[in-house]
VOKEDO-716894 format. One record per atom (N, C-alpha, C): x, y, z. Coordinates in steps of 0.05 Angstrom, whole numbers, padded with zeros to 5 digits, always signed. Layout:
BEGIN
XYZ/...
//
This chain:
BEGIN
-00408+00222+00006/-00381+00232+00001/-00363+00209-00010/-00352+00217-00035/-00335+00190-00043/-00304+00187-00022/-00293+00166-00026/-00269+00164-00006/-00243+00171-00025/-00227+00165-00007/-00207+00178-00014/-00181+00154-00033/-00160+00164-00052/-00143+00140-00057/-00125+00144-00036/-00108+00117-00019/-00089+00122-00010/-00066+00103-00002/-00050+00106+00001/-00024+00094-00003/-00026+00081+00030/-00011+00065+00038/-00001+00055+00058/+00018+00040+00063/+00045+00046+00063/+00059+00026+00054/+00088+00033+00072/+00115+00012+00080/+00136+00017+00090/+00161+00018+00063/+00179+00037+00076/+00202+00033+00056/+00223+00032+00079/+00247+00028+00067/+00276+00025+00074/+00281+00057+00076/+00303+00066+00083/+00315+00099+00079/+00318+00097+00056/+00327+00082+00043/+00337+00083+00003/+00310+00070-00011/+00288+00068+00000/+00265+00071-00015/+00258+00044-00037/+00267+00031-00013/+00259+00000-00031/+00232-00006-00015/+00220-00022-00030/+00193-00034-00006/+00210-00059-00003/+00218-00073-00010/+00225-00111-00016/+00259-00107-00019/+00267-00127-00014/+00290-00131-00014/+00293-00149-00047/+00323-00148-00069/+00316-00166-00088/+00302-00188-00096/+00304-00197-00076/+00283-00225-00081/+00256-00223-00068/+00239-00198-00070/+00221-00193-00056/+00213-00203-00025/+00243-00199-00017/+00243-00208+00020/+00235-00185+00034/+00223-00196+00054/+00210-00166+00070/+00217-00176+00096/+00243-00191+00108/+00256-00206+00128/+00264-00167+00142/+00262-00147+00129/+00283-00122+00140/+00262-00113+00155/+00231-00116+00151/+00215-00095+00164/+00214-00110+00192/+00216-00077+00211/+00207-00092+00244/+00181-00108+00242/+00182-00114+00274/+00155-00124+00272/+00133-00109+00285/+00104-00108+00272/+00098-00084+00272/+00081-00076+00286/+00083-00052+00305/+00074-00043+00333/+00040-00048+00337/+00033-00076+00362/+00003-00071+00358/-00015-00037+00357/-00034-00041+00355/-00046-00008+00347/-00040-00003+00376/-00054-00014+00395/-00055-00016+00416/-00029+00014+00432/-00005+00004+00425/+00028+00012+00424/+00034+00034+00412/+00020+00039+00388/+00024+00060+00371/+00027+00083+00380/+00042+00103+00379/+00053+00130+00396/+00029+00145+00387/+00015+00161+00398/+00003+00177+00392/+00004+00196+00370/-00014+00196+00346/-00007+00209+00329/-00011+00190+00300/+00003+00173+00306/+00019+00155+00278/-00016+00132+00268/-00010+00130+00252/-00030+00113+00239/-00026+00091+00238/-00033+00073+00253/-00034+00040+00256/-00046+00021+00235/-00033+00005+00226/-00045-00011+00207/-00079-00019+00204/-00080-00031+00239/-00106-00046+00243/-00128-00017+00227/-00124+00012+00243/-00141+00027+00243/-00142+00044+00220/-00117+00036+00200/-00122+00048+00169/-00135+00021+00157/-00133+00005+00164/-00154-00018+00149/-00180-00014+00159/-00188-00004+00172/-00218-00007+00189/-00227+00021+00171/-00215+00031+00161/-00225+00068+00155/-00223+00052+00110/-00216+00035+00103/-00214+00021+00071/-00232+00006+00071/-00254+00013+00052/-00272+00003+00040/-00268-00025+00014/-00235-00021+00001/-00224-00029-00023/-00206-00033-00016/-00197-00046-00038/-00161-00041-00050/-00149-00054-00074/-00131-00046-00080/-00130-00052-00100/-00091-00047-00106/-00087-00077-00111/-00051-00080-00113/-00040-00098-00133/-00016-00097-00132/-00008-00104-00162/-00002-00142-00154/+00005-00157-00173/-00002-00181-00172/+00027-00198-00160/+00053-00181-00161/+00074-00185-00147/+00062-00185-00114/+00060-00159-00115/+00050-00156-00086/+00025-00176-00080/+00010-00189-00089/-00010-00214-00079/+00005-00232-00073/+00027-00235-00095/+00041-00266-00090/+00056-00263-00067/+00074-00242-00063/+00093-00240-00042/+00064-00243-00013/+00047-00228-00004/+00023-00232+00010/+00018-00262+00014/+00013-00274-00004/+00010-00299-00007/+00028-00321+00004/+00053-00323-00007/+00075-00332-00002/+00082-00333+00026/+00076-00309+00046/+00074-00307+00069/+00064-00320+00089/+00046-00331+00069/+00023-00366+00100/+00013-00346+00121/+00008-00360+00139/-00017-00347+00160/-00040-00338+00147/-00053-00318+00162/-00086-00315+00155/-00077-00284+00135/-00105-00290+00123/-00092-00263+00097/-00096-00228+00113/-00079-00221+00113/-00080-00201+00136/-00095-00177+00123/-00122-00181+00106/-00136-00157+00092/-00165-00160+00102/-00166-00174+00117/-00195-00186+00130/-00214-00200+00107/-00236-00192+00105/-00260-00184+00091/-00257-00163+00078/-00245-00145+00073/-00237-00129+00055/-00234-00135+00026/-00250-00122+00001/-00252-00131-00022/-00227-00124-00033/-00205-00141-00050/-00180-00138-00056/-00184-00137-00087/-00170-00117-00105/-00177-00114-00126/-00142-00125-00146/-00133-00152-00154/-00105-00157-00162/-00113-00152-00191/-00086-00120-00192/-00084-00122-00230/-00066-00144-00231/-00073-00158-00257/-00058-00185-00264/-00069-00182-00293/-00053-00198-00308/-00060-00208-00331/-00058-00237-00331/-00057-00252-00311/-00052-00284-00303/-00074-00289-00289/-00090-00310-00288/-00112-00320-00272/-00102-00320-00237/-00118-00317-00220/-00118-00319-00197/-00119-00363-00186/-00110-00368-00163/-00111-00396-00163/-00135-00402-00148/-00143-00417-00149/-00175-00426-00134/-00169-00421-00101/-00146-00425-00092/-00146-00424-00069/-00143-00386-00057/-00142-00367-00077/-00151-00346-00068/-00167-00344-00049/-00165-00323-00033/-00189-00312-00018/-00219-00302-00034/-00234-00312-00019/-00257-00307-00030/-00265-00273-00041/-00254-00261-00026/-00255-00228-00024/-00237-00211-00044/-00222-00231-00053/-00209-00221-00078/-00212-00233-00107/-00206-00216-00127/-00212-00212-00151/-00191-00205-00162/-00189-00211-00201/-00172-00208-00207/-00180-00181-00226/-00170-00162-00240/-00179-00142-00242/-00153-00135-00268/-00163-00121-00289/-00143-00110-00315/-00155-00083-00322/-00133-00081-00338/-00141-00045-00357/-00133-00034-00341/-00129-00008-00344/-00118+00015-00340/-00125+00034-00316/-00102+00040-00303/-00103+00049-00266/-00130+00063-00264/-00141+00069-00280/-00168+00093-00273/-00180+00072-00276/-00188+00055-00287/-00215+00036-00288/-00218+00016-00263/-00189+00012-00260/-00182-00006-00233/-00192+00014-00210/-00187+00034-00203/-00194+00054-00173/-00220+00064-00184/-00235+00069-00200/-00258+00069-00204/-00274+00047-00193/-00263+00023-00206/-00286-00006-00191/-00283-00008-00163/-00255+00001-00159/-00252-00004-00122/-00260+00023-00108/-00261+00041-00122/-00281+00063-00105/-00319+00051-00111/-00322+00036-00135/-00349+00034-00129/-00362+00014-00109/-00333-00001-00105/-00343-00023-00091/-00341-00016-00060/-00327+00004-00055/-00313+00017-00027/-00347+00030-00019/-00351+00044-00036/-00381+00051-00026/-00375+00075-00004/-00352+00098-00017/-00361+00123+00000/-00335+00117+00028/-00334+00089+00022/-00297+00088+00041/-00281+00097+00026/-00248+00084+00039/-00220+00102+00018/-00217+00067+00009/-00192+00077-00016/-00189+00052-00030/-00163+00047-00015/-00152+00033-00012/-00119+00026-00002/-00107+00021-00031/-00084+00037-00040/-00071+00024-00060/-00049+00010-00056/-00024-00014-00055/-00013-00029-00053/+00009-00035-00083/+00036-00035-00069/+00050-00047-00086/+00063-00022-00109/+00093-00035-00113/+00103-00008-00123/+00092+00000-00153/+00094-00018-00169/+00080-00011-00193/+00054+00000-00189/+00044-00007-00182/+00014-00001-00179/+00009+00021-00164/+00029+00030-00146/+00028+00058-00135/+00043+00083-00154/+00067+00073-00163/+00062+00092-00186/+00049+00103-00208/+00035+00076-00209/+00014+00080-00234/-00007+00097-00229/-00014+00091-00203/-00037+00107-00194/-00024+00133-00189/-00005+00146-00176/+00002+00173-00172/+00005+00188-00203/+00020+00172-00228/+00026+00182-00251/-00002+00193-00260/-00025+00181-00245/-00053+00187-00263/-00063+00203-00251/-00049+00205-00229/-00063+00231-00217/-00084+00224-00197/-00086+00204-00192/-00106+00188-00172/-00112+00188-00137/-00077+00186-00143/-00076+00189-00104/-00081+00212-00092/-00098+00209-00066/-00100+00237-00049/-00078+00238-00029/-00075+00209-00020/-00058+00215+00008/-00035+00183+00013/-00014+00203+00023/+00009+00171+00023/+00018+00167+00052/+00008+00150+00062/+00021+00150+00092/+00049+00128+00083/+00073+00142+00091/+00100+00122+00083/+00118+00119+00107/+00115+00099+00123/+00137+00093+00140/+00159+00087+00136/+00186+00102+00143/+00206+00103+00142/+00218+00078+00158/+00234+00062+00149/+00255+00034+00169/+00281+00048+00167/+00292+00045+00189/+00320+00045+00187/+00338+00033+00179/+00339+00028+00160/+00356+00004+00140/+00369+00016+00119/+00382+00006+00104/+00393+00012+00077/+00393-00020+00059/+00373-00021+00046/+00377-00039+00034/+00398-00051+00010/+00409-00023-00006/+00425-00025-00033/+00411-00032-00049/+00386-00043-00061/+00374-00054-00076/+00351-00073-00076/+00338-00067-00097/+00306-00086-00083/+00288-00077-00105/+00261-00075-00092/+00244-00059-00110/+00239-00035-00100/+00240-00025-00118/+00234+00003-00108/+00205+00023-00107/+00203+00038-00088/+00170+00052-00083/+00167+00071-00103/+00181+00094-00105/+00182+00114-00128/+00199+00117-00153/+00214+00104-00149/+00238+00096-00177/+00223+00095-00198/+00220+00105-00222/+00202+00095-00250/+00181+00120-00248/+00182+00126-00230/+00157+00151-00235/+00157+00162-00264/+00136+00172-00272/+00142+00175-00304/+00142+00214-00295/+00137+00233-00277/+00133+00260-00275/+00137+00262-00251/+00147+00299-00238/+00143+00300-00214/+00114+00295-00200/+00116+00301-00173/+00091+00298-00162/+00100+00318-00134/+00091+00337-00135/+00104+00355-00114/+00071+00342-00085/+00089+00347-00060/+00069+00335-00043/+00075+00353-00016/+00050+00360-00002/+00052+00372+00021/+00051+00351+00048/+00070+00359+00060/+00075+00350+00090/+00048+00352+00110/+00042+00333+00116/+00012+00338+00140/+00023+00319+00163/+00045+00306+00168/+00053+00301+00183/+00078+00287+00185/+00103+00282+00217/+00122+00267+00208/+00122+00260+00243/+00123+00231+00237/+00126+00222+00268/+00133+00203+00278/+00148+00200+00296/+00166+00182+00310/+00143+00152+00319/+00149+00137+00298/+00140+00106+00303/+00143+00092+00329/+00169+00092+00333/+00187+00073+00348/+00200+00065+00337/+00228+00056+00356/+00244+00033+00336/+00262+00057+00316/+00264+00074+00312/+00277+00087+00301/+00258+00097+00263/+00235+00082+00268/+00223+00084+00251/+00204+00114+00246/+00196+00127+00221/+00181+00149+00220/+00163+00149+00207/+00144+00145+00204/+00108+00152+00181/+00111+00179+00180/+00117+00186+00147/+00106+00213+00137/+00078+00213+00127/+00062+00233+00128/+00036+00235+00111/+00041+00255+00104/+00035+00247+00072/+00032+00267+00058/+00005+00270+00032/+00000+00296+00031/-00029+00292+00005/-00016+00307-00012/-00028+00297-00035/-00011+00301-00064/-00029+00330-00072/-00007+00344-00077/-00023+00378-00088/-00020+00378-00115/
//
């Protein structure tokens, strides 16, 4: 059975992921799985269920920029870039070009029958505009940022999506899931 594409990602109420200078100082800090309310999808255990992934090269640097241990495990990371990767990369990642279907193609071949994680706002639109994604888990923050980068802004078409779930995080926070019809 091949896996699935899917989103995983936090926004603000106004639908920024990053604050302008790609600061992510707004997001709580985030509930061990352990904590997680029943129901809601925990980071640790949507990474354990991703075979792939595959994110845009802003989003590596900001990842990067972050220090500590690279929080994708052993997980094969697939960065669209058109810039070389630095030697001090993770071994587990790659730098990866061409066009959103060739990119979730190699990270579904490499996923091997897991889901791919897609990452990062460009790169998640790109992938929804193509028609790619199956499923978006989006946690809601209670914030208002005013400005930043944004998750769905730029979409190039609608994308009508059904509700499969909405649920109280903590913290005032909410994860919707939704699969794209």
């Amino acid at each position: 059975m091949a896996g699935l594409v899917r989103v995983y990602i936090a926004t603000s109420a106004d639908g920024f992921i990053a604050g302008p200078d790609d600061e992510l100082d707004w997001l709580a800090n985030p509930t061990p799985d352990a904590q997680v309310p029943a129901g809601v999808l925990g980071f640790e255990v949507f990474l354990a269920e991703v075979g792939a992934m595959v994110m845009g090269r802003r989003t590596y640097d900001v990842v990067r920029g972050m220090g500590g241990d690279w929080p994708y495990g052993g997980t094969p990371v697939h960065v669209r870039t058109t810039r070389m990767l630095d030697d001090a990369a993770p071994a587990t990642v790659r730098a990866v070009t061409g066009p959103i279907d060739a990119c979730l193609d190699a990270a579904l071949e490499v996923a091997a029958g897991r889901d791919v994680y897609v990452d990062g706002g460009a790169t998640v639109r790109d992938a929804l505009d193509a028609g790619r994604v199956d499923e978006l888990i989006v946690t809601v923050v209670p914030i208002l940022l005013g400005r930043g980068v944004p998750l769905f802004a730029g979409l190039r078409r609608r994308h009508p999506l059904r509700v499969v779930s909405h649920l109280d995080y903590g913290g005032g926070m909410v994860q919707w899931r939704y699969r794209t019809v």
